[in-house]
Jmol script that loads the backbone (N, CA, C; Angstrom):
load data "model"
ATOM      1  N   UNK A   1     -31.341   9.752  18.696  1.00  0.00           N
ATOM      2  CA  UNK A   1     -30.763   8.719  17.869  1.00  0.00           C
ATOM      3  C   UNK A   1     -30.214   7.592  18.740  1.00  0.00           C
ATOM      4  N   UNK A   2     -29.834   8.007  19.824  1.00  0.00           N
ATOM      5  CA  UNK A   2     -29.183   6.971  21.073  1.00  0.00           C
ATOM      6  C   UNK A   2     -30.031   6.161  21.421  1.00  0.00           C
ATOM      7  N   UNK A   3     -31.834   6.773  21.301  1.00  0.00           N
ATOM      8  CA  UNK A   3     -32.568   6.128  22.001  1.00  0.00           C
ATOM      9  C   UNK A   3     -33.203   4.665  20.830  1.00  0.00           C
ATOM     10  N   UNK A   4     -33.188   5.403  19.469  1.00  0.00           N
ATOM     11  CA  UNK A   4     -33.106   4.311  18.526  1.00  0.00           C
ATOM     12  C   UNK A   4     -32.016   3.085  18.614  1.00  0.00           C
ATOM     13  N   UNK A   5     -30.960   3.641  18.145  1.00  0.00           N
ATOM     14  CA  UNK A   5     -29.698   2.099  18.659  1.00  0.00           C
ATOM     15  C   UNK A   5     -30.283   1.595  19.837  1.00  0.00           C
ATOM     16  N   UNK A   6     -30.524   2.127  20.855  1.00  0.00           N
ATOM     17  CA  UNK A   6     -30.731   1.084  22.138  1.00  0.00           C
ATOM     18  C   UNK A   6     -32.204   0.714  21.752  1.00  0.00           C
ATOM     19  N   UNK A   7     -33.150   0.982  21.131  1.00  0.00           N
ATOM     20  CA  UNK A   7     -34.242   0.003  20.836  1.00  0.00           C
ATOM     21  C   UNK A   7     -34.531  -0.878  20.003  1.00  0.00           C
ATOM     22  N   UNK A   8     -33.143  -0.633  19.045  1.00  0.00           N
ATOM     23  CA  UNK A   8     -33.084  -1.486  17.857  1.00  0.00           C
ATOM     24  C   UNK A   8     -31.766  -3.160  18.883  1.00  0.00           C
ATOM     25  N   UNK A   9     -31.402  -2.544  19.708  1.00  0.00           N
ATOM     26  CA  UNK A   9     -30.154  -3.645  20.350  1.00  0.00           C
ATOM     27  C   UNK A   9     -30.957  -4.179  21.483  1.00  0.00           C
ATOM     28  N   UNK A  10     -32.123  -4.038  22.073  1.00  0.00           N
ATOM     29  CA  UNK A  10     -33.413  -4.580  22.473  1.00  0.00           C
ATOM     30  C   UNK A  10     -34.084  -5.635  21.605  1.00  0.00           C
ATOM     31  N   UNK A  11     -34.014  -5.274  20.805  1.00  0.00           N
ATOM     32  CA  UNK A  11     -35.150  -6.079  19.608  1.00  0.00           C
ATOM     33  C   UNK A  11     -33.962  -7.231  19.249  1.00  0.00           C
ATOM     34  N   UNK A  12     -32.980  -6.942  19.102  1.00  0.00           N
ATOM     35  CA  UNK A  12     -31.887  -8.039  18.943  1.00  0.00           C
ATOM     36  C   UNK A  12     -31.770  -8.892  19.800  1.00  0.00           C
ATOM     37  N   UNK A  13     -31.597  -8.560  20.970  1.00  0.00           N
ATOM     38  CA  UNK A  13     -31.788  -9.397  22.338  1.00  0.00           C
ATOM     39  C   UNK A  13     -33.048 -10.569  22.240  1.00  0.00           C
ATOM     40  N   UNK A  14     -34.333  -9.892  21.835  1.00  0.00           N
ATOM     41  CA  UNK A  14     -35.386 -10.449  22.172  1.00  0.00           C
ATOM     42  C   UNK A  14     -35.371 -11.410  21.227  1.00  0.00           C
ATOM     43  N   UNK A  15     -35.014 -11.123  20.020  1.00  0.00           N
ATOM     44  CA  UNK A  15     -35.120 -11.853  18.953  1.00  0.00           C
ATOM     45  C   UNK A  15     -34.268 -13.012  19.045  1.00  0.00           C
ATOM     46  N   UNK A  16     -32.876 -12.514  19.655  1.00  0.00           N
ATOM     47  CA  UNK A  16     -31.756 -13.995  19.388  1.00  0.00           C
ATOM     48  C   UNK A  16     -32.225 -14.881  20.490  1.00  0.00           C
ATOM     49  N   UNK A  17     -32.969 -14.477  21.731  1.00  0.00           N
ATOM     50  CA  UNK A  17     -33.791 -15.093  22.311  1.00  0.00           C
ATOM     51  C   UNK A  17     -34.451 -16.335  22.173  1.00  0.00           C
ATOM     52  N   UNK A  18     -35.329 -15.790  21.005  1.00  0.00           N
ATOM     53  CA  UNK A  18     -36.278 -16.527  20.317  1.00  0.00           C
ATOM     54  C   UNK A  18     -35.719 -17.323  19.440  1.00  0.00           C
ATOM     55  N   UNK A  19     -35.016 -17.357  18.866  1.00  0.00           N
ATOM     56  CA  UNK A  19     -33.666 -17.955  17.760  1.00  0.00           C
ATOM     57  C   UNK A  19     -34.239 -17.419  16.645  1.00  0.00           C
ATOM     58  N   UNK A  20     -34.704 -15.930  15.961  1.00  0.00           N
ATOM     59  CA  UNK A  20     -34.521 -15.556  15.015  1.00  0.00           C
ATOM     60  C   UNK A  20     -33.685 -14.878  14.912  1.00  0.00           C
ATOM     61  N   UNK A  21     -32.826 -15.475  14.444  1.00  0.00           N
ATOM     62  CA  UNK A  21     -31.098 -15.387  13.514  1.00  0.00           C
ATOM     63  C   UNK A  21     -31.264 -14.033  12.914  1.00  0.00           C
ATOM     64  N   UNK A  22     -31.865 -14.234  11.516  1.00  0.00           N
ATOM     65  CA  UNK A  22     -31.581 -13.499  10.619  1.00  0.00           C
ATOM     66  C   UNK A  22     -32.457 -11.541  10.971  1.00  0.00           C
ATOM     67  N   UNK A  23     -33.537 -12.109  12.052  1.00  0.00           N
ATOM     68  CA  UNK A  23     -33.830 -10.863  12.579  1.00  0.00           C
ATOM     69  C   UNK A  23     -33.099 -10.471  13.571  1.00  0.00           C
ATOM     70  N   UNK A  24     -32.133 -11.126  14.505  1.00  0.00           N
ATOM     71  CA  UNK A  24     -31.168 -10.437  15.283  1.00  0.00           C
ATOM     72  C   UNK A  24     -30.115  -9.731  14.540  1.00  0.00           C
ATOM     73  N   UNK A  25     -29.685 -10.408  13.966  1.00  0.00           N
ATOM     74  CA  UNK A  25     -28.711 -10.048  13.197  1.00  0.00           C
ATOM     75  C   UNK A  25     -28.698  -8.571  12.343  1.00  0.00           C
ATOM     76  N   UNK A  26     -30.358  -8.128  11.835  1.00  0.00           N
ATOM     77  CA  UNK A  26     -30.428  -7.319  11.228  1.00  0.00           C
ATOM     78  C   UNK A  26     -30.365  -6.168  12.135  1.00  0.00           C
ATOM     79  N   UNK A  27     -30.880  -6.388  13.221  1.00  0.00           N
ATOM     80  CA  UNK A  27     -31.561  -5.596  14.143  1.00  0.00           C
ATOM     81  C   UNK A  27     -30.442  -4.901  15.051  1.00  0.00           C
ATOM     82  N   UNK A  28     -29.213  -6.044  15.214  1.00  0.00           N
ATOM     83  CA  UNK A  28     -28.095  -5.792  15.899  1.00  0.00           C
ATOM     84  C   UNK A  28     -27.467  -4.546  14.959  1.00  0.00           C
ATOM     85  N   UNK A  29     -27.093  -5.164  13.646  1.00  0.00           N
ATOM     86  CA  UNK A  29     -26.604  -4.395  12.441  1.00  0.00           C
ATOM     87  C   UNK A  29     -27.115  -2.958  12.494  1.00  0.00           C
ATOM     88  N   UNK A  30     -28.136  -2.544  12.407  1.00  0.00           N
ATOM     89  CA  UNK A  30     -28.663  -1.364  12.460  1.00  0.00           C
ATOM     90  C   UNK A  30     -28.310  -0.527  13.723  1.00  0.00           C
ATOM     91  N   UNK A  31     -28.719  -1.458  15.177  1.00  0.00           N
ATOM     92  CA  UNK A  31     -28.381  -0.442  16.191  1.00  0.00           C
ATOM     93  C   UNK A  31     -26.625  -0.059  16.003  1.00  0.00           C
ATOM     94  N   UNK A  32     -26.162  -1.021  15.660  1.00  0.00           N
ATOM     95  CA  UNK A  32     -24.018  -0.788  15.652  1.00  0.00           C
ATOM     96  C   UNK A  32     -24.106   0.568  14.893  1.00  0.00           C
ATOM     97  N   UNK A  33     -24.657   0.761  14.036  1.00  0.00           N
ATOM     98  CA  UNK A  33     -24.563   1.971  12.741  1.00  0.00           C
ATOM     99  C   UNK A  33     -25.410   3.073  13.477  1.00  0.00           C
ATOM    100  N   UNK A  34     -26.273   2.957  14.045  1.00  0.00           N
ATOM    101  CA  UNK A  34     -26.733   4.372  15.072  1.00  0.00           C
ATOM    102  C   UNK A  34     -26.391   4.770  15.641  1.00  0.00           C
ATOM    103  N   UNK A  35     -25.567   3.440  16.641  1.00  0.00           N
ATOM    104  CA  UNK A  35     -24.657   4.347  17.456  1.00  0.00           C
ATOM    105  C   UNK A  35     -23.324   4.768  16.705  1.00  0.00           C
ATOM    106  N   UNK A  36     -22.799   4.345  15.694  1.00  0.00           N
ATOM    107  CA  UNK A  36     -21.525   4.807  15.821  1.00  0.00           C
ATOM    108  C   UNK A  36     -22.272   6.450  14.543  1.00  0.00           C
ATOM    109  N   UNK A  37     -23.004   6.534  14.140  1.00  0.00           N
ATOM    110  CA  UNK A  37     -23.540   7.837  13.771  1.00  0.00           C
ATOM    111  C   UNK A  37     -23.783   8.650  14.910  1.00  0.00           C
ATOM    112  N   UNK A  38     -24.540   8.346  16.188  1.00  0.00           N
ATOM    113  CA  UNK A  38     -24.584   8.840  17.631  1.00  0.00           C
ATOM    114  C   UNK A  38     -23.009   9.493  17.749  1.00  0.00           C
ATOM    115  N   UNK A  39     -22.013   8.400  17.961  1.00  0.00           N
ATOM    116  CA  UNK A  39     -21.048   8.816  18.410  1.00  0.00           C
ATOM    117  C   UNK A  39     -19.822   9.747  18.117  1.00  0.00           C
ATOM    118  N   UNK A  40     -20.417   9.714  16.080  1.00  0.00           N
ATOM    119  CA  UNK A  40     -19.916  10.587  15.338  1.00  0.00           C
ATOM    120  C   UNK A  40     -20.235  12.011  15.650  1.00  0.00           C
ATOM    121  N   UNK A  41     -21.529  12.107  15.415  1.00  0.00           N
ATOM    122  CA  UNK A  41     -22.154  13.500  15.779  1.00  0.00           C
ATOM    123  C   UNK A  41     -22.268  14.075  17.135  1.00  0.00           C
ATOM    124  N   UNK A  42     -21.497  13.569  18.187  1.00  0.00           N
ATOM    125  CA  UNK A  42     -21.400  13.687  19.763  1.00  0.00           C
ATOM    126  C   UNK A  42     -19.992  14.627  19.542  1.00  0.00           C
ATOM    127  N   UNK A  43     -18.956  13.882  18.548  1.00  0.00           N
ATOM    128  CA  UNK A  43     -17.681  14.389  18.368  1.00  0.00           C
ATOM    129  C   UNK A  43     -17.825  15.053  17.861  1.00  0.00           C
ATOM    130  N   UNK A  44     -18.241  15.717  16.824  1.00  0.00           N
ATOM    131  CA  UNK A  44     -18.243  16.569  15.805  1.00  0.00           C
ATOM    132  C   UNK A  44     -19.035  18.299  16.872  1.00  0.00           C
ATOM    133  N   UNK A  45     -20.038  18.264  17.471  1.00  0.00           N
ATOM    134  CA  UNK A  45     -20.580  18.819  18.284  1.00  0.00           C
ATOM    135  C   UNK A  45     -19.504  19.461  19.485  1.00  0.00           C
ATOM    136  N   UNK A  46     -18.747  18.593  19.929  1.00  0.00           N
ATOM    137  CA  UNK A  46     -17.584  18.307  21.060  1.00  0.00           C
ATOM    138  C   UNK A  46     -16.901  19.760  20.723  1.00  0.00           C
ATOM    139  N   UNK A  47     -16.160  19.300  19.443  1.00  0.00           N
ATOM    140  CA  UNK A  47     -15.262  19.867  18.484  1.00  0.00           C
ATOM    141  C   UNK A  47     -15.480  21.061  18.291  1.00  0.00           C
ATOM    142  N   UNK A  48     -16.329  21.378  17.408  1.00  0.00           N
ATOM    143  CA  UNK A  48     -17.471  22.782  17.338  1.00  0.00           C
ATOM    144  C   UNK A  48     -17.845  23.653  18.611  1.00  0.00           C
ATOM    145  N   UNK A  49     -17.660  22.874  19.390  1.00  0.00           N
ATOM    146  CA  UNK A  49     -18.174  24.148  20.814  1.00  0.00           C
ATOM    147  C   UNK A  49     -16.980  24.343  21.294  1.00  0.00           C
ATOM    148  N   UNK A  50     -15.767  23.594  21.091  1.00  0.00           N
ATOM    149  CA  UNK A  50     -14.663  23.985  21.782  1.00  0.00           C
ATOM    150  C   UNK A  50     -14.129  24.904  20.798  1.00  0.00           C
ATOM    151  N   UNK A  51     -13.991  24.816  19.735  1.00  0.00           N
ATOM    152  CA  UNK A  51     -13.308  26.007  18.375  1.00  0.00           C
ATOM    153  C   UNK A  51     -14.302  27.067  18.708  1.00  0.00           C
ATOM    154  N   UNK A  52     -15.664  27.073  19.221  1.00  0.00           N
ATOM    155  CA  UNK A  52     -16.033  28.491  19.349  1.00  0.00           C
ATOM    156  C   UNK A  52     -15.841  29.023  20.789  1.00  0.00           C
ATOM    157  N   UNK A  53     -15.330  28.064  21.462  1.00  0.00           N
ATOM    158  CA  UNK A  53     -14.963  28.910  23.150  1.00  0.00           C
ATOM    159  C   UNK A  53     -16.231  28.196  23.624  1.00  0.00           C
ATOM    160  N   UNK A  54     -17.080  27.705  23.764  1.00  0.00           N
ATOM    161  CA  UNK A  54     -18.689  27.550  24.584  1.00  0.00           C
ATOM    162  C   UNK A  54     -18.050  26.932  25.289  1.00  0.00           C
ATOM    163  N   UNK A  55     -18.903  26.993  26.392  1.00  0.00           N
ATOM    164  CA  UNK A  55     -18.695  25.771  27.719  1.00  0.00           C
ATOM    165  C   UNK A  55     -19.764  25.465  27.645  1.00  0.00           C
ATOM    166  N   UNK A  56     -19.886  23.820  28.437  1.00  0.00           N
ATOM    167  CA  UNK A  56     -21.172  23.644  29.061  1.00  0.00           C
ATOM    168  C   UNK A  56     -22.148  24.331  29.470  1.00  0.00           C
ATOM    169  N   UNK A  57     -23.229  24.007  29.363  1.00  0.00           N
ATOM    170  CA  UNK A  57     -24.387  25.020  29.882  1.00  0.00           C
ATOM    171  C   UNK A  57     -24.477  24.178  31.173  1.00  0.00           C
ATOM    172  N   UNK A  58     -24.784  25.165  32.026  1.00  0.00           N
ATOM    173  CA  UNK A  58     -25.250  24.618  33.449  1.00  0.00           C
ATOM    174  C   UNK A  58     -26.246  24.687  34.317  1.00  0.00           C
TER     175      UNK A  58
END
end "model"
wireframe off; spacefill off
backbone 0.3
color backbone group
C-alpha cells in the first residue's frame, strides 16, 4: 500500500510539472489517504504484536 501512495505522489509531481492542476491535485489527494491508511495499519499491527508478547522476527 506504501508502494501505491508513493506512486500515486509521483504522478502528482509529474503532473504539477506539467501544470495539470486538477490531476495533481487528485493524485496528491489519493496518495495523502494511502498513506495515512499505511500508517494506520502499521499502528494497529505495532499494537497487536506487542499485546501478544511477539518480537521482531530476525
Amino acid at each position: 500500500m506504501l508502494g501505491w501512495a508513493v506512486t500515486f505522489f509521483i504522478i502528482a509531481i509529474i503532473a504539477a510539472i506539467f501544470g495539470f492542476g486538477g490531476i495533481a491535485s487528485g493524485a496528491a489527494g489519493i496518495a495523502k489517504i494511502l498513506f495515512f491508511i499505511f500508517l494506520v495499519l502499521f499502528v494497529i499491527v505495532l499494537v497487536s504484536n506487542a499485546v501478544r508478547g511477539r518480537g521482531p522476527k530476525l
